[in-house]
Structure formats: structure tokens, C-alpha cells
VEXDREN-2710 file (C-alpha; in Angstrom, 1 decimal):
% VEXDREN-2710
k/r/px/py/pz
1/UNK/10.8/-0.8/6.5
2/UNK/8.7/-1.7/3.7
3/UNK/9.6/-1.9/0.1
4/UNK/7.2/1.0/-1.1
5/UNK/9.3/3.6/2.2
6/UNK/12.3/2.1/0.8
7/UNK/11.5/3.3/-2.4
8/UNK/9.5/6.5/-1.8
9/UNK/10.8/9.7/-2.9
10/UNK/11.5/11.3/0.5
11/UNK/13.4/7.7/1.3
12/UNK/15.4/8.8/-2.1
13/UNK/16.6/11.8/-0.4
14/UNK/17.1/10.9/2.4
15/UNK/19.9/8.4/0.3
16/UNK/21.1/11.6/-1.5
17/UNK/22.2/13.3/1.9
18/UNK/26.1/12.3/2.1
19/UNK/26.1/12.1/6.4
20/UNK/23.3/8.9/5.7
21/UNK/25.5/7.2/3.2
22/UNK/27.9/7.1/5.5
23/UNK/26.4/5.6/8.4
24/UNK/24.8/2.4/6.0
25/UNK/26.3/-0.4/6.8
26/UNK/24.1/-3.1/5.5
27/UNK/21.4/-3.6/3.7
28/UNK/19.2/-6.7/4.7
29/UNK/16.2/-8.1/3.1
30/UNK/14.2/-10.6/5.4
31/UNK/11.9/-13.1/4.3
32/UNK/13.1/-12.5/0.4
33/UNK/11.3/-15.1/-0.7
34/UNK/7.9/-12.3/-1.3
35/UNK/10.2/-11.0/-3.6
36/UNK/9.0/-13.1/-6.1
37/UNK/5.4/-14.7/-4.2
38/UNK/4.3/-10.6/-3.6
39/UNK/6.1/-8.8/-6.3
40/UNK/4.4/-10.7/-8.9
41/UNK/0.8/-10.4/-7.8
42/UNK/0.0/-7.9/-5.0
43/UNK/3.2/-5.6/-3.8
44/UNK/4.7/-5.0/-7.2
45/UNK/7.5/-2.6/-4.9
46/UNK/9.3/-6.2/-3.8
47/UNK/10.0/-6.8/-7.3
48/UNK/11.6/-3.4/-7.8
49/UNK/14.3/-3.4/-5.4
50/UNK/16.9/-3.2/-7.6
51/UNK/16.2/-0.1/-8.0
52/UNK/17.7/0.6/-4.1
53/UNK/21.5/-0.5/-5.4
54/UNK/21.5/2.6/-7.8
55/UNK/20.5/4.5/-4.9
56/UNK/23.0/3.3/-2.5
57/UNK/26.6/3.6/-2.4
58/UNK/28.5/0.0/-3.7
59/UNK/30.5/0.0/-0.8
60/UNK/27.2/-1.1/1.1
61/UNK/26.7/-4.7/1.5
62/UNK/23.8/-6.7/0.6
63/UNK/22.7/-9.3/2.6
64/UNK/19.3/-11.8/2.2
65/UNK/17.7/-14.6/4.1
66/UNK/14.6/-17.0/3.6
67/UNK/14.2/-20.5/5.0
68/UNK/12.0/-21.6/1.9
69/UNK/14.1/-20.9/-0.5
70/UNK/13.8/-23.5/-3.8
71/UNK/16.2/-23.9/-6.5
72/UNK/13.7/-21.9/-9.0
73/UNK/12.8/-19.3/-6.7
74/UNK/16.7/-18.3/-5.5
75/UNK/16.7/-18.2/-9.3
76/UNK/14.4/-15.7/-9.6
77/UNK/15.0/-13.3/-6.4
78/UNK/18.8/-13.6/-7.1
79/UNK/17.8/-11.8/-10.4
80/UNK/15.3/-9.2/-9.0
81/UNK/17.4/-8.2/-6.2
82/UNK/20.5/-7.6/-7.8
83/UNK/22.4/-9.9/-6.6
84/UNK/25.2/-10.8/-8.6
85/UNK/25.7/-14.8/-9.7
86/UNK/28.4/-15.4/-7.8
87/UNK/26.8/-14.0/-5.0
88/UNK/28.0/-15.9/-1.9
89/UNK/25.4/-18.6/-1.0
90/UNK/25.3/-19.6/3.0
91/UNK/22.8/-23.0/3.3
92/UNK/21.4/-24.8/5.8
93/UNK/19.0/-27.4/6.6
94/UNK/15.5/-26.6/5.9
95/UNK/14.2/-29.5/7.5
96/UNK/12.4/-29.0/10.8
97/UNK/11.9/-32.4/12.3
98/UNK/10.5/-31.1/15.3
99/UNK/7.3/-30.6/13.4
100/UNK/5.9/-33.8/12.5
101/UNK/3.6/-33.3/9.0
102/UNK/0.3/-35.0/7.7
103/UNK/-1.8/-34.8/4.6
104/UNK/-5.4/-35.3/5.2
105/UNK/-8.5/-35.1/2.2
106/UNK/-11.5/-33.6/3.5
107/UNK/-14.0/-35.3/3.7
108/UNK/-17.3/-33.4/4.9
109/UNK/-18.4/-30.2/2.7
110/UNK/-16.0/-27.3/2.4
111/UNK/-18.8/-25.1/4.1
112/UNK/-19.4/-26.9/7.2
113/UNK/-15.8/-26.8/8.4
114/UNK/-16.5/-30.0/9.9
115/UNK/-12.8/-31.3/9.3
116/UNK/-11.9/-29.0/11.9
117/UNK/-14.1/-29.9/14.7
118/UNK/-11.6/-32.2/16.1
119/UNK/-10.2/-28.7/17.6
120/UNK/-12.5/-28.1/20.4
121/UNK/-12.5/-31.8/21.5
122/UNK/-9.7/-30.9/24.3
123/UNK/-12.1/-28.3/25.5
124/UNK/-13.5/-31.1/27.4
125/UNK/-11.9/-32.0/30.6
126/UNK/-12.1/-35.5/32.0
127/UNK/-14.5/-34.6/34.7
128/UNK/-16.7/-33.4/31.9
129/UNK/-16.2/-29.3/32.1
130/UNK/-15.7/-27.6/29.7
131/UNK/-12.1/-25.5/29.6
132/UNK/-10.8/-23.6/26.4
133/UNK/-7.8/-23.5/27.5
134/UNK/-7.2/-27.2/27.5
135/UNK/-7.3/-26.7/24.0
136/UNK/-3.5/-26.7/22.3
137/UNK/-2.5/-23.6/20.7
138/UNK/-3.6/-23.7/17.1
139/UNK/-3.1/-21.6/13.8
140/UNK/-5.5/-22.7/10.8
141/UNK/-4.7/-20.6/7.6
142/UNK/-7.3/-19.8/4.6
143/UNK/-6.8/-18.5/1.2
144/UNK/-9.9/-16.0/2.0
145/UNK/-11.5/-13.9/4.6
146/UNK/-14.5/-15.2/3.8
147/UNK/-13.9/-18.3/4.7
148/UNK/-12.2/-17.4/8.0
149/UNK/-15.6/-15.3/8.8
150/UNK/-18.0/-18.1/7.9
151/UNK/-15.2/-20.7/9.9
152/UNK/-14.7/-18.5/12.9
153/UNK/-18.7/-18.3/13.7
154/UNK/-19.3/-22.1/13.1
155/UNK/-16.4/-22.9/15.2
156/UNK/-17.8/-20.5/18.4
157/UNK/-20.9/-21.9/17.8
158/UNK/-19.7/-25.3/18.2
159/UNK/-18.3/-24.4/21.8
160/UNK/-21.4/-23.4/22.6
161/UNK/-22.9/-26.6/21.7
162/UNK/-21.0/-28.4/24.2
163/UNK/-21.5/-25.9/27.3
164/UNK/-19.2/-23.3/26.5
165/UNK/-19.9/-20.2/28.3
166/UNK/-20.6/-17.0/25.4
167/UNK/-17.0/-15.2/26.8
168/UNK/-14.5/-18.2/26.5
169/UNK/-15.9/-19.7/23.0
170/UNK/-15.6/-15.5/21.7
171/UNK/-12.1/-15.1/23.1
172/UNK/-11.1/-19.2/22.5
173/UNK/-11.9/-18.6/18.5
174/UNK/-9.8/-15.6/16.8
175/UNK/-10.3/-14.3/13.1
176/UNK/-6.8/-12.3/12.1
177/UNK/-6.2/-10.7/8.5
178/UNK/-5.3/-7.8/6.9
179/UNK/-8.9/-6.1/7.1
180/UNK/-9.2/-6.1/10.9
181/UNK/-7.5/-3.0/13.1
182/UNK/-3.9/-2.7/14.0
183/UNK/-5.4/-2.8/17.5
184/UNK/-7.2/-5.7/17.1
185/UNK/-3.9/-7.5/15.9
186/UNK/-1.9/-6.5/18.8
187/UNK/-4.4/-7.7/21.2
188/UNK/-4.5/-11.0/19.6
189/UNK/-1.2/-11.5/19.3
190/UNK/0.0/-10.5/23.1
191/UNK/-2.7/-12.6/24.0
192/UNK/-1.7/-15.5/22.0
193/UNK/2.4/-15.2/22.8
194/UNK/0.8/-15.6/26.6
195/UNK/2.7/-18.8/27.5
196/UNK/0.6/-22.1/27.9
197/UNK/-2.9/-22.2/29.7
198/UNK/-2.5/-18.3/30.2
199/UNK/-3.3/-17.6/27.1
200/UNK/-7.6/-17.1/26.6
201/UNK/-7.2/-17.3/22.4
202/UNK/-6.4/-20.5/21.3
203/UNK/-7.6/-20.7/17.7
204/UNK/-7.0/-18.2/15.4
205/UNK/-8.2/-18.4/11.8
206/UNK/-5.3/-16.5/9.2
207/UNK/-4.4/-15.6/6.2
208/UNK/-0.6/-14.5/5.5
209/UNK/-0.9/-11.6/7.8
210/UNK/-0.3/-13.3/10.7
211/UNK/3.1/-14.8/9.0
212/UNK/6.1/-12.8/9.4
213/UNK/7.1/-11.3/12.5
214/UNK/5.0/-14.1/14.3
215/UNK/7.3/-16.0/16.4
216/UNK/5.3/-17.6/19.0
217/UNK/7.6/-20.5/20.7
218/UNK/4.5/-22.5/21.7
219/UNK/2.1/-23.0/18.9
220/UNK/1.2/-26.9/19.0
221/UNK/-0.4/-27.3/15.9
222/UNK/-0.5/-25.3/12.2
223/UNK/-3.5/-26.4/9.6
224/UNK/-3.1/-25.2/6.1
225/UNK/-7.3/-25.6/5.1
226/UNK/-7.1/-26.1/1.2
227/UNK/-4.4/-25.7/-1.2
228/UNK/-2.4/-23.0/-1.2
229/UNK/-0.3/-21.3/-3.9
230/UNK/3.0/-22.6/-3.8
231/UNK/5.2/-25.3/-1.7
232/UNK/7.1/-22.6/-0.5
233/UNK/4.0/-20.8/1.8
234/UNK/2.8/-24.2/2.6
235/UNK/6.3/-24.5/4.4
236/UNK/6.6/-21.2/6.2
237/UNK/3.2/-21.8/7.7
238/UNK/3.9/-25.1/8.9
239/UNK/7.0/-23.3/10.6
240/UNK/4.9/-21.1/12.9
241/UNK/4.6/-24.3/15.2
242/UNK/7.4/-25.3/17.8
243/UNK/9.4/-22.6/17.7
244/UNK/10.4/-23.2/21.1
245/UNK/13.1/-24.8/22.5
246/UNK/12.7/-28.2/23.3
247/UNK/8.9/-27.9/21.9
248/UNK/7.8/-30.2/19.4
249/UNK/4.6/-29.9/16.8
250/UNK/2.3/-30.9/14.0
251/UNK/1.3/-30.1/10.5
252/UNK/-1.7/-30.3/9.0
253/UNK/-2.4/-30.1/5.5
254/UNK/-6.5/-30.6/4.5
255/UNK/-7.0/-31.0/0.9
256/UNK/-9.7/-31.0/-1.3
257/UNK/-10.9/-34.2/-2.6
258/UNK/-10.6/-34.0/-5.9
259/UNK/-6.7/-33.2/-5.6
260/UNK/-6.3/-37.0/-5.2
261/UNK/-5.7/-39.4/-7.9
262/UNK/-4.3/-39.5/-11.9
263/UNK/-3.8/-36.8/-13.9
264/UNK/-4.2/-39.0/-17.0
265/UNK/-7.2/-40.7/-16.0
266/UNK/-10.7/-40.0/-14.3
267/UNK/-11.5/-42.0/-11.2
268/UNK/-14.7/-42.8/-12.9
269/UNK/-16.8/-42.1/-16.0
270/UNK/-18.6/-39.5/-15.3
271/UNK/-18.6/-35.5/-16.1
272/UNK/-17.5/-34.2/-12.6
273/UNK/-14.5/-37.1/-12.5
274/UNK/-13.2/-35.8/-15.9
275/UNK/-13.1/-31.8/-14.3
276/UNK/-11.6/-33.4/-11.0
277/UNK/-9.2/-34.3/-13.4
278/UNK/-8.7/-31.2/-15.5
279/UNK/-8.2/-29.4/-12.3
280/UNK/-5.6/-31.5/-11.3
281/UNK/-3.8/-30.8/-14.6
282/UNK/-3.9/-27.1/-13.4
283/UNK/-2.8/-27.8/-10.1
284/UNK/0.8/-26.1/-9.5
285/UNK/2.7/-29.8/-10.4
286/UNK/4.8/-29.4/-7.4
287/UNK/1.9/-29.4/-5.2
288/UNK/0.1/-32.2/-6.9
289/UNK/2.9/-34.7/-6.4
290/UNK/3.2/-34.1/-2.7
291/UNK/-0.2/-34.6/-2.2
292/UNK/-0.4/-37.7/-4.2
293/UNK/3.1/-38.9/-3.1
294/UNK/2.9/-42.8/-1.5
295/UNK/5.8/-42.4/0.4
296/UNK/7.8/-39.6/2.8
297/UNK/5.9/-36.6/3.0
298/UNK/8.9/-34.9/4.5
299/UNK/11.2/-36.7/1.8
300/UNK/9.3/-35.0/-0.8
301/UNK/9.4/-31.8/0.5
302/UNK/13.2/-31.5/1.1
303/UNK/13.7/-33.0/-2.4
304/UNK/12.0/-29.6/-4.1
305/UNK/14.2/-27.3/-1.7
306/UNK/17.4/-29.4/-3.3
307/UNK/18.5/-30.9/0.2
308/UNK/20.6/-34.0/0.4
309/UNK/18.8/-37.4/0.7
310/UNK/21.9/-39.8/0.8
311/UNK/22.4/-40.1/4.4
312/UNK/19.4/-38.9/5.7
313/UNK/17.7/-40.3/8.3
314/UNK/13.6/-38.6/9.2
315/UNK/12.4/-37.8/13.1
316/UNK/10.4/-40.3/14.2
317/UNK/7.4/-39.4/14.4
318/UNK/7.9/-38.0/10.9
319/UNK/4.7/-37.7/8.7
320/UNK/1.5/-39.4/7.9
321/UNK/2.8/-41.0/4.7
322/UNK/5.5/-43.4/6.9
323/UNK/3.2/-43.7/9.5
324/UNK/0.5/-44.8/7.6
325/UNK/-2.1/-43.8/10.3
326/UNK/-3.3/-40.7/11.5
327/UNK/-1.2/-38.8/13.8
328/UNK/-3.8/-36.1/14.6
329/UNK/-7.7/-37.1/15.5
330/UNK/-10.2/-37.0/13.1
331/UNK/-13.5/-35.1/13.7
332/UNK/-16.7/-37.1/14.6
333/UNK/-18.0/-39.2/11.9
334/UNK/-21.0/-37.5/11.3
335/UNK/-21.4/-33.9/10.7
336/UNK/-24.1/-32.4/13.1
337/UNK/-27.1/-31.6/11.3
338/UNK/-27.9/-27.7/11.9
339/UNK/-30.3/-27.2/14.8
340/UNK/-33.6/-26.1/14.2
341/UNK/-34.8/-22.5/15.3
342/UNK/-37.0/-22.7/17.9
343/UNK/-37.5/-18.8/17.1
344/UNK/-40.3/-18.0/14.9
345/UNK/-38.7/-17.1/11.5
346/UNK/-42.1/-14.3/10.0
347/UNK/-39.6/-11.8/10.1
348/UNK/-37.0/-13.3/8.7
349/UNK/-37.8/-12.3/4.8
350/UNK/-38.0/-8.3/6.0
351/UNK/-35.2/-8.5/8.7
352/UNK/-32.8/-10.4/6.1
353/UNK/-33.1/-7.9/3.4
354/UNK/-33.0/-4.7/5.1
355/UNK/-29.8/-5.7/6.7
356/UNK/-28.3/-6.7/3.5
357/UNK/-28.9/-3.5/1.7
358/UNK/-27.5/-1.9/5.0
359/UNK/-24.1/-3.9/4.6
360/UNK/-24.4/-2.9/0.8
361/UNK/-24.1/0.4/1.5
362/UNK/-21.9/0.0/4.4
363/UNK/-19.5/-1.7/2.5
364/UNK/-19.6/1.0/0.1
365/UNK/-18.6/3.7/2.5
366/UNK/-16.1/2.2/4.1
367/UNK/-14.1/0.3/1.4
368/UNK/-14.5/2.3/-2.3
369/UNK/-11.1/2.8/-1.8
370/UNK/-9.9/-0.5/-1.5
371/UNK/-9.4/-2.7/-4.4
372/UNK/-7.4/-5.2/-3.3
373/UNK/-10.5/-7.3/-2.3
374/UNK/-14.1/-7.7/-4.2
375/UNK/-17.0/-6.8/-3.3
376/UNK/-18.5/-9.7/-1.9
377/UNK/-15.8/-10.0/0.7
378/UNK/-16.3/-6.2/1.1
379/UNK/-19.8/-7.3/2.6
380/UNK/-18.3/-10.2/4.3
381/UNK/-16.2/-7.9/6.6
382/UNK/-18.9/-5.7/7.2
383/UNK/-21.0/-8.5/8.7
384/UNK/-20.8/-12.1/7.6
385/UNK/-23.9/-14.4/5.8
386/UNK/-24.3/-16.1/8.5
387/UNK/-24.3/-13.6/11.1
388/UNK/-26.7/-11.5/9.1
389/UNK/-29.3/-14.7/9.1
390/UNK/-28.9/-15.7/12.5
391/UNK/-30.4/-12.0/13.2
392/UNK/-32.5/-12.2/10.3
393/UNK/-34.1/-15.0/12.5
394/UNK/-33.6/-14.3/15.2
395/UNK/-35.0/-10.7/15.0
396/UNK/-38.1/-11.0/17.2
397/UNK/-36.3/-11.6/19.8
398/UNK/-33.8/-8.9/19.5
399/UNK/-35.3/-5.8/21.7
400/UNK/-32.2/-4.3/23.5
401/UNK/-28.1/-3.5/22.7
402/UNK/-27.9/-6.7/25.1
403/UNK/-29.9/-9.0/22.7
404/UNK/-28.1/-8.2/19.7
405/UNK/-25.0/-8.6/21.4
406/UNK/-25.6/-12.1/22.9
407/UNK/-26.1/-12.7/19.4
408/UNK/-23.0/-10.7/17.6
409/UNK/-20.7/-12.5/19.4
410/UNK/-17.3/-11.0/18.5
411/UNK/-18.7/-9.1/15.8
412/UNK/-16.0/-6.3/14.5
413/UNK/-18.2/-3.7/14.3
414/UNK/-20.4/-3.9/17.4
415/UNK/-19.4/-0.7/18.7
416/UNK/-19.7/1.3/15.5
417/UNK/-22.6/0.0/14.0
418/UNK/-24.7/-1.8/16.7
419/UNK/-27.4/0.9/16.8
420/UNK/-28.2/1.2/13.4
421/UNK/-28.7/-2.2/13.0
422/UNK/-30.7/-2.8/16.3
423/UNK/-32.9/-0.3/14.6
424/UNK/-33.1/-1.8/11.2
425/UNK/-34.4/-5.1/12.8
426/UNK/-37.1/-3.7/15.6
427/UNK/-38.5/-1.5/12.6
428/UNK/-38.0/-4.8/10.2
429/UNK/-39.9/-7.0/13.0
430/UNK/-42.3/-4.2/14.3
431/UNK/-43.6/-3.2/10.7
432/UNK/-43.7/-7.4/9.7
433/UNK/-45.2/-8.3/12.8
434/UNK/-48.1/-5.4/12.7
435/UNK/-49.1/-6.7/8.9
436/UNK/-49.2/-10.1/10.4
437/UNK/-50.9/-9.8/12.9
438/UNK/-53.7/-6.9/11.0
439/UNK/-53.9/-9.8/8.2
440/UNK/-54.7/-12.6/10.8
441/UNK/-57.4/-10.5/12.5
442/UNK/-58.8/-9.4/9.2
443/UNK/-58.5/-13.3/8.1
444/UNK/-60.5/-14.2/11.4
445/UNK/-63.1/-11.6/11.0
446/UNK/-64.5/-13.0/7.4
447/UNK/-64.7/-16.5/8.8
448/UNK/-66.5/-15.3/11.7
449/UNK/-68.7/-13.3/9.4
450/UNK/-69.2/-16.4/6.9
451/UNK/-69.9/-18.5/10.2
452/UNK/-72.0/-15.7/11.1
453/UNK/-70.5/-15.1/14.8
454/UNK/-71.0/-12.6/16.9
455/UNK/-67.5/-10.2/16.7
456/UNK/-65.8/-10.4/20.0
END
């Protein structure tokens, strides 16, 4: 269970009924590490379970477990939890050497996603089809849902640039985070635990949601796109690959540019190199020296979790910094520029902002209730920018449910909300087009007049 059942009232008497006292035998707290990454921001309940031990009788026995688990942070849960100090500590190696890690800057803009595109390239067999499933199991975590929405589209998009078929780049492309339906997260993940080939989702864009419980003994490869909050999530993502036997894995980490270099000095005179550099001040300082680190990547890590360095020896292939090459491709050079609609964009001015004060309200209806995101990413769920353009241009050529949804994609909402936004764009394009088109024959009518030809 949760922390907020655990400490609910009905939970508290259920703990005042003597037969259930009785029958506890342990309490265990998986993953207590959130104790201190959730409890301070998000789930305040994680930082309250202390509160449990005056519930429960002290015969009971406590027992906790985390594989990221830094000197600081046991620290701080050891305190939160209860425990006492001389609590008895069980360690083992953190190290995973099975998973092989690499630090990457990106280098196209954060919008275009572009550093990913290396992702599809399997998709294309050696006799030139074009097979999703070729593509190694993949994870890719975000900080926001945003960007997952705006990544997930581009990425779909891109498989359809190279002849994939409107079904396989949908399914091969997943979005997964707390906003989308319970039944939408157990058909990604059955799909996904499908073992190799079998499996028709073999990308799927996260946040922490899909993080614990997700044990997937197959997963090839885990991306961490930007930075994220703390060494210690950085390490139980990159744990989500090769968790099989036998299986082996890689690490990704893309960081921002301007992560790189001195804290002390701007790489150049200039007013954006001196905030590159006040940024980097900010940056958690744990962070900023294993991006910037010369040497072991791995090294570095196992250092901050306190591990022994005297007689270690690192897994070959260990990580990009004693490599010193890349051990995962690189995407094409050059980003694609975007294609040019060949559709004729008059309605897109009408079309575009009728659906956006649709998703406004839309938004409004469904989520008042939830504050735990803002608004904008309220409207993002609903239907994403880029979505919402594509139809905004597209809408002249959007007549039936069939149109819209070669066009939707894997849209969330298609089944809720597909009518009442067909309708919003025929009666955008309809009413646009009729103006047009009355404006053009009036336009033609006083040059025929000033030319003085007969009306036809």
C-alpha cells in the first residue's frame, strides 16, 4: 500500500483492532529512497511515516530497501522513518556493470528531439523494409509531459518519413505518465514485458511513473533526456535496462549544452556564456561533476554512493569517458528540415483558434481539480501544439471520423472527443472557405466591371 492508506484513518483502526496486531509480522518499506525525493516536494505522506511506529506495536520489525541509497540520503530517511542509529545496515554493491553508461551533450535544439532519431535507424532492415520491431527495446525519460507529447508525435512522424505504415509507427512510439488511464498503462506495459520481437511497443517516452514495479528483463537501452533532479533518479532509471539474466545494456544520459564547462569562468565573453555559467553554479554540484568529469563515468558514480575504489576493476565495455568514443550511434548530422504542406493552409488561422479555445475549456472540465500540474500542460494532455496545428492545417481536408483519425494518430482522446472536434474544424473550414471564396468572386466582379466585361 501507499503511504497516504497507511496513514488514513480507517488504516488507523484497522491498527487499533488487537487480532491485526497480532498477525503483523513486518513492516517493509520498498524503494525508501522517495522518502526523502517525494516527501519533500510532491507526497508529503512519505515523509510522515514515522508516524506508523506509534501506531504499531514495537515488537513489529522494521525493515527498508533501496539500491540508490547515498551517504546523505540514508542520512536523511534513517531520520524520517524512524529508524534508530544503530539500526542494522545490510550493503551491497550498487554497481551494475552489465549496463554500460555514456554522457552525450545535445547538440540539435531541445524541440526538434533530433538527438533521438538515432532510435528508429534499426527500423530499417538490410533488404531496405521497414520493421519496428527490429528496433531494441527502449525507455527515454522526461522531466515533463510536455515534452514527451511534443517527442512522441515527432518521433511517429519520423517512421513515417521512412515508409512506416500509420499502425506500426502508433503502436512502435508509446507516451506513459501519470495523466494517461490505468488501462492505458496496463496495456503498455503487457505489451512491452512481451519478450523480444513479440513485443509491437518499442519506445516508450516516461516520466517516473513508469519506475517502480517496472521490471522488464529485456529493456536494451534507458535515455535520461536532460538533467534530472538528483544522482540518485539518474541511477534507478538507468537500472530499468538488463534486468535479465545474462542480458546486458546501455545508458544514456543527453545533456544540455550549457551544463559543460567551468563554473568559475565563461567559455566566452559574451551575456549568454556568463548565464551558461550562472546556471551551472545552480546545478545540483553532484550532478555537475559527473557531467564534467574527464575520467570513469562509472567511477564517479560509485564514489557518491560511498563504494570502495581500492581494488576495483570496471566491465569492459564500461562508459563513454574510458572509451573515449561513442558507444551508441549518433543521429544524422543534419536535422531534417520540416516538410512543407502541400495542403492549402486559408483555414488555418480559424481552424487553429477554435480548437484552442476548445482545449481551453476542455482542459478546464476535466482537470480544475488537479493541481499537481499547470495549466499549460493541462492543455497539452488534452491535445498537444503540434497536433492541434497539424489539424489546424490540415483542416480542409478533414471531412470524415476517418480523416481526422489518419491524422490523430494515437491521440488519447479520440474516442471521447473526436466528434466535437471534427465539427469545430468543418464549421472552421466551411465558414473560412465560404468568405473566401464570396471575397474572391466579389474581388473578380469589380475588375471585370473596371475592365468593363460582360459578367459570366
Amino acid at each position: 500500500m501507499g503511504p497516504e492508506t497507511a496513514l488514513s484513518d480507517k488504516f488507523a483502526e484497522l491498527l487499533e483492532r488487537k487480532e491485526f496486531q497480532q498477525r503483523l509480522v513486518l513492516v517493509a518499506i520498498d524503494e525508501v529512497h522517495v522518502v526523502q525525493q517525494w516527501g519533500e516536494k510532491w507526497r508529503e505522506h512519505y515523509s510522515q511515516i514515522e508516524v506508523l511506529r506509534h501506531r504499531i506495536d514495537k515488537r513489529v520489525p522494521w525493515f527498508a530497501t533501496s539500491a540508490t541509497l547515498d551517504p546523505a540520503t540514508l542520512k536523511v530517511v534513517r531520520e524520517s522513518a524512524g529508524f534508530q542509529r544503530n539500526v542494522k545496515l545490510i550493503k551491497t554493491p550498487v554497481d551494475r556493470p552489465d549496463i554500460s553508461l555514456s554522457i552525450r551533450r545535445i547538440e540539435h535544439s531541445l524541440k526538434s528531439f533530433h538527438d533521438l532519431r538515432f532510435l528508429i535507424g534499426d527500423a530499417i532492415a538490410p533488404s531496405g523494409e521497414v520493421d519496428t520491431t527490429l528496433i531494441p527495446k527502449a525507455i527515454v525519460y522526461m522531466e515533463t509531459i510536455t515534452e514527451i507529447m511534443a517527442a512522441e508525435d515527432l518521433m511517429i512522424e519520423w517512421l513515417r518519413r521512412i515508409g512506416c505504415d500509420e499502425t506500426s509507427a502508433n503502436n512502435a512510439v508509446q507516451a506513459y505518465h501519470a495523466l494517461i488511464s490505468e488501462f492505458d498503462k496496463r496495456r503498455i506495459s503487457t505489451d512491452f514485458r512481451l519478450p523480444g520481437r513479440a513485443a509491437t511497443h518499442r519506445i516508450i517516452l516516461a516520466t517516473d511513473a513508469m519506475g517502480m514495479g517496472i521490471d522488464n528483463p529485456d529493456i536494451c537501452l534507458v535515455i535520461q533526456w536532460r538533467q534530472p533532479d538528483s544522482v540518485c533518479t539518474l541511477m534507478q532509471r538507468a537500472g530499468r535496462a538488463a534486468r535479465g539474466t545474462n542480458n546486458t545494456g546501455n545508458f544514456l544520459w543527453l545533456v544540455e549544452s550549457w551544463c559543460f564547462g567551468s563554473k568559475d569562468k565563461p567559455e566566452k565573453k559574451s551575456q549568454s556564456a556568463k548565464k551558461d555559467m550562472e546556471r551551472r553554479r545552480a546545478l545540483n554540484p553532484v550532478l555537475f561533476k559527473l557531467i564534467n568529469t574527464q575520467g570513469c563515468i562509472r567511477r564517479c558514480v560509485l564514489d557518491f554512493f560511498g563504494e570502495s575504489m581500492t581494488s576495483y576493476q570496471p566491465p569492459e565495455p564500461c562508459c563513454s569517458g574510458c572509451s573515449k568514443t561513442d558507444l551508441l550511434p549518433r543521429p544524422p548530422t543534419q536535422a531534417e528540415a520540416p516538410r512543407k504542406s502541400r495542403v492549402p493552409n486559408w483555414a488555418s488561422p480559424q481552424t487553429i483558434d477554435d480548437l484552442k479555445d476548445w482545449r481551453k475549456t476542455k482542459a478546464q472540465q476535466l482537470f480544475q481539480d488537479r493541481s499537481c500540474f499547470s495549466v499549460k500542460d493541462a492543455e497539452e494532455v488534452v491535445m498537444s501544439t503540434d497536433l492541434l496545428e497539424k489539424l489546424g492545417k490540415e483542416g480542409n481536408h478533414i471531412r470524415t471520423m476517418d480523416d481526422l483519425q489518419s491524422r490523430t494518430g494515437n491521440w488519447a482522446w479520440d474516442l471521447d472527443f473526436g466528434n466535437e472536434v471534427l465539427e469545430i474544424i468543418t464549421a472552421a473550414c466551411t465558414t473560412r472557405g465560404a468568405n473566401i471564396r464570396a471575397l474572391g468572386e466579389i474581388r473578380a466582379a469589380e475588375k471585370r466591371e473596371e475592365l468593363r466585361l460582360p459578367l459570366r
